[in-house]
N, C-alpha and C positions, 0 to 999 in steps of 0.2 A: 749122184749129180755130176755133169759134165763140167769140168774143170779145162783152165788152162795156165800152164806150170811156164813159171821164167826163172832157167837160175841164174843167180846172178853169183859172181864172184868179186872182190877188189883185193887189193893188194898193192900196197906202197911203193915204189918203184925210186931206183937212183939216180943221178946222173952217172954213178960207177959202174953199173951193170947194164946201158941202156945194147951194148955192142952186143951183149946174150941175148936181150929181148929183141934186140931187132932180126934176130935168126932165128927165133920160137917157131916164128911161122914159116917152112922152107918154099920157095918157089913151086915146087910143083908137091901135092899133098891128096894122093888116092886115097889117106884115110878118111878125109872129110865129104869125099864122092867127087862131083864134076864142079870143076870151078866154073861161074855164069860171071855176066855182067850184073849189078843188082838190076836193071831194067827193064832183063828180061828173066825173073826167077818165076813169075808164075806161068809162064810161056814154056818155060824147060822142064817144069815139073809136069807139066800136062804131060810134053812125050817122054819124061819118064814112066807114067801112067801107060802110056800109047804101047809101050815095046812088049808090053809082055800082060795079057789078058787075064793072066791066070793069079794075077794081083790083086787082093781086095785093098782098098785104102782106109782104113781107120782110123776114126780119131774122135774122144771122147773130150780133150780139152788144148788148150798151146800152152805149152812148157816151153820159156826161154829163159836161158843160161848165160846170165853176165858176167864176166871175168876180167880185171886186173891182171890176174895171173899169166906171168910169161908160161905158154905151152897149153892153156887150159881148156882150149878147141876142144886139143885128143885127149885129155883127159875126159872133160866133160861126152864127147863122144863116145866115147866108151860105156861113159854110164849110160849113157841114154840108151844104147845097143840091148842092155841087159835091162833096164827100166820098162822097158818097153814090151817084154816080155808078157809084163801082166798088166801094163796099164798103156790102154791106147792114145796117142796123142799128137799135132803136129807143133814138134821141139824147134828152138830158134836159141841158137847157141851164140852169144856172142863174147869175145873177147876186147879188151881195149889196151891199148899202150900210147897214152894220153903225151908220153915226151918223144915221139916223136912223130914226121909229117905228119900233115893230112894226107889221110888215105883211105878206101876201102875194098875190102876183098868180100865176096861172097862164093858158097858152094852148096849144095844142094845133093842129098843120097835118103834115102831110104831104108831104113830098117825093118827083116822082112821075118817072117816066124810061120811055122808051119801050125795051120790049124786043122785037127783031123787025119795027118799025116798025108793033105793033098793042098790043098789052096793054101799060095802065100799069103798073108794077113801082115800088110804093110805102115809102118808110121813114117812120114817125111821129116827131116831134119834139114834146117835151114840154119846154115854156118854164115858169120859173120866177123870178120876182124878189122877194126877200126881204128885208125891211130891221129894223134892231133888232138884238139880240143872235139867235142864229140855230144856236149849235151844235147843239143836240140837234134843233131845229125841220127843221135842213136834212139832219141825218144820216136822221128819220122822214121826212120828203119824198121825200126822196130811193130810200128803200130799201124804199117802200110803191110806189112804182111802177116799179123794176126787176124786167124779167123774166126769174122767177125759174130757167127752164128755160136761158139764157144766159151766158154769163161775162161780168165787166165791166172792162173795160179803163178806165183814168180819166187823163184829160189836166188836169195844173194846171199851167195856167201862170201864169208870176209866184213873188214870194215867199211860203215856204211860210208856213201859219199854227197856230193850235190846232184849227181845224177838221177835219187832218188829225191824226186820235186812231186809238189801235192798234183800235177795233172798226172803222173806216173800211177801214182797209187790210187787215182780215183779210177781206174780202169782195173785194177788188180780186184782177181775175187779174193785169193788166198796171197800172203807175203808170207814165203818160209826163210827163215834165219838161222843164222847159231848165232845165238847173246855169248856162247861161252867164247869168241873170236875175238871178241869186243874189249879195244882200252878201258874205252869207259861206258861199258852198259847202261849209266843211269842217263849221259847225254844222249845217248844212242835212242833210246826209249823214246826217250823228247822227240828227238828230230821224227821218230816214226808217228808218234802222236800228232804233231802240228802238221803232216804231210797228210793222215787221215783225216782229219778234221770233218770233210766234204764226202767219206767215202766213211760214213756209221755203220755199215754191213762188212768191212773188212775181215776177213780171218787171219788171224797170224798163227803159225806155227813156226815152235822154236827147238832146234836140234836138243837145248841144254834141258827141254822139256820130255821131251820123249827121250832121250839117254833112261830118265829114273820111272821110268813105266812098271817095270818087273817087279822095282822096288815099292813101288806105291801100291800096286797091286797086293803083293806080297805083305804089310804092313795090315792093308783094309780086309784081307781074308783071315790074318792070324787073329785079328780084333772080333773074327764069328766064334774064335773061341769063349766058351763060359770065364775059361779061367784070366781071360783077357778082357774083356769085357769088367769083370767084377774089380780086378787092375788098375782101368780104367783114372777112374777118379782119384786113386793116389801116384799117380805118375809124377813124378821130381826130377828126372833130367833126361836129356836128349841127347847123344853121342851121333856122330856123324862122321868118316871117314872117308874123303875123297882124295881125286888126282887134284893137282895145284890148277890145272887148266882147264875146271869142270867148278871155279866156284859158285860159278852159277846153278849150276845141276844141283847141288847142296842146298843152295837158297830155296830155289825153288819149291824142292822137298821140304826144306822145314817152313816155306810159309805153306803149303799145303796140309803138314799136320796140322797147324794152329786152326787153319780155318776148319778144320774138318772135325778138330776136335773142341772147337769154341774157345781157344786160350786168349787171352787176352795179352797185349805187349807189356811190358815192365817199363817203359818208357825212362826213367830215370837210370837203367841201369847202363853200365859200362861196357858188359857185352850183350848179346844175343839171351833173353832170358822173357820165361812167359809166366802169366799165373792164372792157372785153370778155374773153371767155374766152380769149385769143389774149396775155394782158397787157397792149395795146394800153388808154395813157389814154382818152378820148374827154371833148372841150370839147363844152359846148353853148351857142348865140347864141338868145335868142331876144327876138325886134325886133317890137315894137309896132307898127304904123300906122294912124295913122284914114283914109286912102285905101285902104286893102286892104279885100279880100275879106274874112268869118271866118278862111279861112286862105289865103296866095298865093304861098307858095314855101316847100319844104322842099329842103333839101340835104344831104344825104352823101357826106363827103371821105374816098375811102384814100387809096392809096400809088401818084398817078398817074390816080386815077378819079376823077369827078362825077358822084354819081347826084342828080339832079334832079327834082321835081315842083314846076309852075308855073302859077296860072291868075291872069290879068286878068281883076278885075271887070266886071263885066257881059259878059264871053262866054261862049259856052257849050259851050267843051268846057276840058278840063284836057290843058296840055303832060306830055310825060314824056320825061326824056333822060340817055343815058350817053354821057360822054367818058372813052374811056380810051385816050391816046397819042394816033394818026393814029383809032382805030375809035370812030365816030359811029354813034349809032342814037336814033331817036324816033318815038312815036307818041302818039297823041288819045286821049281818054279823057269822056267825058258830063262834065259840070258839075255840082258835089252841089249838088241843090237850098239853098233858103236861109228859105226863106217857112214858117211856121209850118204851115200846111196843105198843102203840098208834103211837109213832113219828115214828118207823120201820117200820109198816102198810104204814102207809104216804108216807112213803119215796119210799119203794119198790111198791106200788100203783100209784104212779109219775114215776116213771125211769126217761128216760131221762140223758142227760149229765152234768146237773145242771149246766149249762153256769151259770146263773149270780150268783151264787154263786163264780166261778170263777175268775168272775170279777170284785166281790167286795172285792176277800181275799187280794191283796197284801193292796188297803186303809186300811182294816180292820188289818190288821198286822201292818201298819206304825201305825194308834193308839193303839195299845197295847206299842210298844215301846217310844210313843211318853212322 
């Protein structure tokens, strides 16, 4: 399906460091292509179009990129260079730096890819940095130049802000995020709930979600074994090992076991603890590290078994293994990417309505609050 992608970025900003951000953006900036007036951006993209025949234009959806971030143009531009690669689309990068004037800048380039080793196969990129107050400025920006035949998929990353207002998200197909960014995920949550209210067909995808892919994977195919399988019903706790900055990746994961494996919450308990359909308590461990991956070992103990998923940072594939008695069995598994523009690829290379994402956020919300 034809999507269109906005990422977005924010970022907290000082009055101490306002003298660096206001030189993020230098005066003259070939990386971002040709600076225009915004009034005439679909005038100059035409004869960009015009200089060279041998261009096809492409585009599958609008991907625009909002940022806080001092510098996040060129950064985001760059992703888009490589993004674009395999996913066609007209990208609208913007940046904000809310302390100071009113202003805006726009620029206009194309990214261009050889298909068949003769015709360029081009995606447009429309840059935008905005400074001053900027809600309504950037929501009319923004929505006077998506095209309107496309869906729009919208990447923010960073903490969310008032920027994201319910007329924002009633025009979004897909909202992609990282919850792992987040002070407070559970208010964050809220505010995206009460902004969809009018927009029931929403997709959300979440960074801290696809991080544990490999793992989840990895968990649901060791469980085709017999000896896991039979396991099953006596399982009594749950180990989990993440980076400190992924505790959401962790959650996640474990309200996806519960659901998947029918557990029910222990509600009176002190920590994190379930009890399966079988009676069976089940404890849960789960250990912080700042040497870990997002996530680098998850464990599940019955009565005799160890089902396992393990990866060491920086390789790249993911262990998986059962011990039960003398009967040993293991195999390899990809490495869930980790890089912001890895997990986008992902994400948009998957489509789909991400059901059980769905289905594991209200669990995954009642543990944040819990």
């Amino acid at each position: 399906m034809a999507a269109t992608v906005i990422l977005m970025t924010t970022a907290k900003t000082s009055i101490a460091n306002m003298d660096t951000i206001s030189t993020a953006i230098p005066e003259v900036c070939p990386e971002l292509g040709i600076e225009v007036p915004v009034a005439t951006i679909d005038s100059e993209l035409r004869k960009l179009w015009e200089q060279d025949e041998a261009r096809t234009n492409a585009s599958l959806m609008n991907l625009v990129v909002f940022s806080e971030k001092p510098g996040a143009l060129l950064e985001n531009s760059a992703i888009i260079r490589e993004l674009t690669r395999e996913h066609s689309c007209r990208a609208i990068l913007v940046e904000i730096d809310s302390a100071a004037e009113p202003s805006l800048r726009a620029w206009i380039t194309a990214h261009c890819h050889l298909a068949e080793g003769r015709k360029s196969v081009c995606c447009e990129q429309i840059s935008f940095y905005l400074t001053g107050r900027v809600t309504g400025r950037f929501r009319n920006t923004v929505f006077a130049h998506l095209n309107s035949d496309l869906p729009l998929v919208f990447w923010w990353q960073g903490e969310l802000s008032d920027i994201l207002t319910e007329r924002l998200v009633s025009v979004m197909d897909r909202l992609v995020i990282d919850s792992s960014s987040w002070a407070d995920p559970a208010a964050s949550f809220t505010m995206i709930e009460n902004c969809s209210q009018e927009n029931s067909d929403l997709i959300i995808q979440d960074h801290a979600w696809t991080r544990s892919l490999q793992f989840r994977i990895g968990i649901a195919s060791l469980f085709d074994d017999p000896a896991a399988q039979m396991a099953l019903p006596s399982i009594h706790s749950v180990a989990i090992t993440y980076h400190p900055d992924h505790r959401n990746t962790a959650l996640q994961t474990l309200a996806w076991l519960a659901i998947q494996a029918g557990w029910k919450d222990l509600m009176s308990a002190a920590e994190f603890a379930f009890v399966s359909n079988s009676g069976v308590a089940i404890t849960v461990t789960l250990t912080a590290n700042p040497e870990s991956a997002p996530l680098s070992l998850l464990i599940l103990r019955g009565e005799g078994t160890d089902v396992r998923v393990t990866y060491q940072k920086g390789a790249s594939h993911i262990q998986r293994q059962i011990e039960s008695g003398a009967y040993k069995a293991s195999s390899l598994s990809p490495a869930d990417p980790t890089m912001p523009a890895e997990l986008v690829a992902l994400q948009l290379a998957r489509g789909g309505k991400n059901s059980l994402y769905q289905k594991i956020l209200p669990r995954f919300r009642a543990m944040l609050k819990s």
